[in-house]
N, C-alpha and C positions, 0 to 999 in steps of 0.2 A: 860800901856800895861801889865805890869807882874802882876797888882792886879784884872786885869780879870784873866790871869793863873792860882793867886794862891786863886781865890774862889773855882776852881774845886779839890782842893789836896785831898781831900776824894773820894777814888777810888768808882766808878760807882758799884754798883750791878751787871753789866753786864761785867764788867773789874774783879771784883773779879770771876767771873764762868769762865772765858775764861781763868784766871791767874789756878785755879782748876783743869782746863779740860787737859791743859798741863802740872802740874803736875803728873794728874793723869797716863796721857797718857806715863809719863819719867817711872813712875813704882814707887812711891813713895807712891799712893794711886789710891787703887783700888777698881775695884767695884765688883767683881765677885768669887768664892771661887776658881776656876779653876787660874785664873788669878791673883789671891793671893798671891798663893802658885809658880807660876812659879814666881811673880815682888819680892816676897821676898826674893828670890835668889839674882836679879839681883839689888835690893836696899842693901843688905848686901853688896855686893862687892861695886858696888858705892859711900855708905856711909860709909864704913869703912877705907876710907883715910881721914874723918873727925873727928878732933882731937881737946879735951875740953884747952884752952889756959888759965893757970889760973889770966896771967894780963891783960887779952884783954878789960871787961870791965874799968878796972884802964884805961887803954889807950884810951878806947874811948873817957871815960870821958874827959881825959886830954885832948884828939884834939876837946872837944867841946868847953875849955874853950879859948883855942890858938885860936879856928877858929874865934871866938865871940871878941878876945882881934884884932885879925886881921881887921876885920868886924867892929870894931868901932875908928881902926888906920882910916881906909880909907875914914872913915865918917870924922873925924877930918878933914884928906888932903883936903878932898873935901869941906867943908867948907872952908877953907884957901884957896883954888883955886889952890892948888898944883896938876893938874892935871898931871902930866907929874911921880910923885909920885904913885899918884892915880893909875896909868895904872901898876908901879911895885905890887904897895897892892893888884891888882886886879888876875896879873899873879900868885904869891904867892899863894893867895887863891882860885887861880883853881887847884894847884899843890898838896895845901894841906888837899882842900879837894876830889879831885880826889882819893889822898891815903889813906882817910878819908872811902871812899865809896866803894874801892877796900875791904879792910880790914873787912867792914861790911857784905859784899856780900859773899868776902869766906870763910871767917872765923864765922860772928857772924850767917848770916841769914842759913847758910847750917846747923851748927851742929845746929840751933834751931829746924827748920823743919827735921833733924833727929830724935832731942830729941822728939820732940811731934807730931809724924805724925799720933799719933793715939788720941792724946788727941783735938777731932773736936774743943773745945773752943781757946785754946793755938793755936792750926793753925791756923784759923780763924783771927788772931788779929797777927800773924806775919806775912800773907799773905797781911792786910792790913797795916801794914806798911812797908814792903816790896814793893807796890805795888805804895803807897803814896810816898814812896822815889825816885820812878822812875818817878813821877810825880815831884817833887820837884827839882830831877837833873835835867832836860829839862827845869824848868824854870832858872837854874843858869847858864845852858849854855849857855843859852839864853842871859839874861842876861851880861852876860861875853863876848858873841862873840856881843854885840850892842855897848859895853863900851869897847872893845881894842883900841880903838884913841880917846880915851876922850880928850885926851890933844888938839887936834887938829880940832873936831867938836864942834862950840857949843851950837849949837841945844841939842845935849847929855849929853853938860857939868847941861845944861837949867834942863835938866828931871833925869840927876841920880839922886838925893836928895830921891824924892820920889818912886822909884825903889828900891834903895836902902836902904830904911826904911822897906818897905814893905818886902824884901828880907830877914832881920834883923828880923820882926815879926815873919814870918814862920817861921825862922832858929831856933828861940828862942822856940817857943812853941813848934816847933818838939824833938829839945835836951829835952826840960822838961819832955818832955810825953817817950820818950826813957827811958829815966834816970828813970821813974816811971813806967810803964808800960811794955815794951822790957824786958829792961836788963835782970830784975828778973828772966826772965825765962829761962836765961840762966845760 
């Protein structure tokens, strides 16, 4: 179920213009010189309670690698057939990365799209994985609200394995391209 979700994580050409057309529309970027000059007023005041955090990437780093040391507790459980385990590992890591995703949102992805909302390449590529991420959350939630009674279903117990790998794949590849791509440019 969830390795059909996560072939589409590369946000659509047409999800990237609509994610655009509401920014554009909040006053972040504009298209007109009249309308310029009035959103740049009202982006200064909005963006100026955005504030540069100098351990934020240390910290994200760090909840990549808890999230990942989590993510492969729960693989162990679940091999072992400790599902009753498995459902706490699961709670965990909806909590941790819930705060995980909060923290990126207001903190890393706002002052990015501050820092570069004139530089079209740089927005471009944090709008797409801004956009990717939101795709990504809806599969964990997903995810997560199928496997809350693992212990008890086992049809569910039958197909975590391979959700749960797959879940593991994305998560891994997305941290890597963060960590190499993202961060930087903050």
């Amino acid at each position: 179920m969830l390795k059909r979700i996560f072939r589409f994580i590369w946000p659509t050409q047409q999800m990237l213009n609509l994610y655009k057309k509401s920014i554009r529309s909040n006053g972040v970027r504009v298209e007109n010189e009249d309308s310029k000059r009035r959103n740049e007023k009202k982006s200064t005041v909005v963006m100026s309670g955005v504030k540069r955090h100098e351990n934020l990437i240390k910290k994200l780093e760090d909840d990549h690698r808890v999230l990942m040391s989590l993510v492969s507790e729960i693989k162990r459980d679940s091999e072992a057939g400790k599902w009753r385990v498995v459902e706490q590992g699961l709670e965990e890591f909806q909590s941790l990365m819930t705060d995980h995703l909060l923290t990126e949102t207001i903190q890393l992805y706002a002052l990015l799209r501050q820092k570069n909302r004139h530089d079209e390449e740089a927005f471009s590529i944090i709008v797409k994985f801004s956009a990717e991420m939101a795709v990504i959350s809806k599969a964990v939630k997903l995810l997560l609200d199928n496997y809350q009674n693992v212990s008890v279903v086992v049809s569910a117990q039958h197909a975590f394995d391979g959700d749960w790998k797959a879940l593991r794949k994305v998560l891994e590849h997305r941290m890597q391209r963060e960590e190499k791509d993202l961060f930087p440019l903050y």
